[in-house]
C-alpha positions as CSV (number, residue, x, y, z in Angstrom):
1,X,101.9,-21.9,-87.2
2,X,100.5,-18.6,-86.6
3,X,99.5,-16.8,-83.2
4,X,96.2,-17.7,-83.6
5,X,96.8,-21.0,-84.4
6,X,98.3,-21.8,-81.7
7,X,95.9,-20.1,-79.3
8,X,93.1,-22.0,-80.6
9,X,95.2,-25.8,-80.4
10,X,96.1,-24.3,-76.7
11,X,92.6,-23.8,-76.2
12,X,91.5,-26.9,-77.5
13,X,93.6,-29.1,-75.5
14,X,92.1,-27.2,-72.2
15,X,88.9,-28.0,-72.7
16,X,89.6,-31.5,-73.8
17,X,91.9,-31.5,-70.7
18,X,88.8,-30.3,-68.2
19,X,86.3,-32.4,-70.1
20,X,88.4,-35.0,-69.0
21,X,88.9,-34.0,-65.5
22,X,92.1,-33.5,-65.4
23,X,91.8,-30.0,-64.7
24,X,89.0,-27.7,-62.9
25,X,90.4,-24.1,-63.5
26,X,88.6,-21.6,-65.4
27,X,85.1,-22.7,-63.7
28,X,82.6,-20.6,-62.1
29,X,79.9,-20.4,-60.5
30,X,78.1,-16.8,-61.0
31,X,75.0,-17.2,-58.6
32,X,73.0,-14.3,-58.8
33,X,72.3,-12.5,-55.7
34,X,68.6,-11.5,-57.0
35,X,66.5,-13.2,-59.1
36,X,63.2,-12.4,-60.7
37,X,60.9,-15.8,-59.7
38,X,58.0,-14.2,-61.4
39,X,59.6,-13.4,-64.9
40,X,60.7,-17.3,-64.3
41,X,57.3,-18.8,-63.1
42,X,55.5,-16.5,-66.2
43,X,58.0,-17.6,-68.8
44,X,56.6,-20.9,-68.0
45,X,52.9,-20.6,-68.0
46,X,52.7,-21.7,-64.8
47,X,50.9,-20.7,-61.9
48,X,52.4,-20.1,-58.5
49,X,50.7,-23.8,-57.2
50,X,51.9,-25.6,-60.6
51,X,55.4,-24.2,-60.3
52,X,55.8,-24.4,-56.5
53,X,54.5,-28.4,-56.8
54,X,56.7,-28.7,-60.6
55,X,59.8,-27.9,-58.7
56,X,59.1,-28.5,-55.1
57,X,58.9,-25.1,-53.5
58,X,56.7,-24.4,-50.8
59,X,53.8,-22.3,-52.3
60,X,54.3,-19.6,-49.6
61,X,57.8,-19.5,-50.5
62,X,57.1,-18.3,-53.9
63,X,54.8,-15.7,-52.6
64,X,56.9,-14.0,-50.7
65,X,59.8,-14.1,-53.3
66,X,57.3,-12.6,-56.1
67,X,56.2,-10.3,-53.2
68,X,60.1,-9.5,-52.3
69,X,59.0,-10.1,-48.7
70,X,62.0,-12.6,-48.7
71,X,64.8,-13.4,-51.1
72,X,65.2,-17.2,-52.1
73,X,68.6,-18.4,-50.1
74,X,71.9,-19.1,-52.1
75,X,70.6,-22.9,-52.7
76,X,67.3,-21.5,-53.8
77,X,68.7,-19.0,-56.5
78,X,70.7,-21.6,-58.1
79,X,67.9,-23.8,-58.4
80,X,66.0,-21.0,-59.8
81,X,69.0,-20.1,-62.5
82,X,68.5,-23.5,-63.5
83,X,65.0,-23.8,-64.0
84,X,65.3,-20.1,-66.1
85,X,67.7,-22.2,-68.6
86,X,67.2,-25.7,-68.1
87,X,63.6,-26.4,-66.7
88,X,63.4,-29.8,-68.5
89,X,66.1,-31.0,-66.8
90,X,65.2,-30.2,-63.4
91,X,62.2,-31.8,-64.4
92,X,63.4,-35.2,-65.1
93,X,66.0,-34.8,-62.3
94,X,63.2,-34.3,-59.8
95,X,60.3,-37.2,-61.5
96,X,59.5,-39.8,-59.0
């Protein structure tokens, strides 16, 4: 089999390896140290109340993150990297 070959069958079995937990190496987690909240609230046509109650952020919060009078904690940001990918999914993780 050629190099390539081989490097793709190696590759394979890794990620059916971590898929099934048998190993965690090779992941992650890149949590940004500043994140736009604005570009993220606009890119969902929401307002500061609608996404501050969507997601449960205290309005003031936001404010002051779109301000840059405070910068959203680590816990925050990675909430907020989420929502920029996956809102739907904190969404239904978050209905009542």
């Amino acid at each position: 089999m050629s190099k390539a070959g081989n490097k793709l069958i190696k590759s394979a079995n890794q990620a059916l390896a971590y898929a099934r937990g048998e190993i965690s190496d090779g992941f992650n987690v890149n949590v940004p140290e500043e994140i736009d909240v604005k570009s993220i609230r606009n890119g969902l046509g929401l307002t500061q109340p609608e996404f501050s109650s969507r997601f449960g952020f205290d309005v003031r919060a936001v404010q002051d993150w779109e301000q840059k009078r405070r910068q959203p904690d680590r816990a925050a940001r990675i909430l907020l990297t989420v929502i920029a990918h996956e809102p739907e999914a904190v969404e239904r993780a978050l209905a009542h």
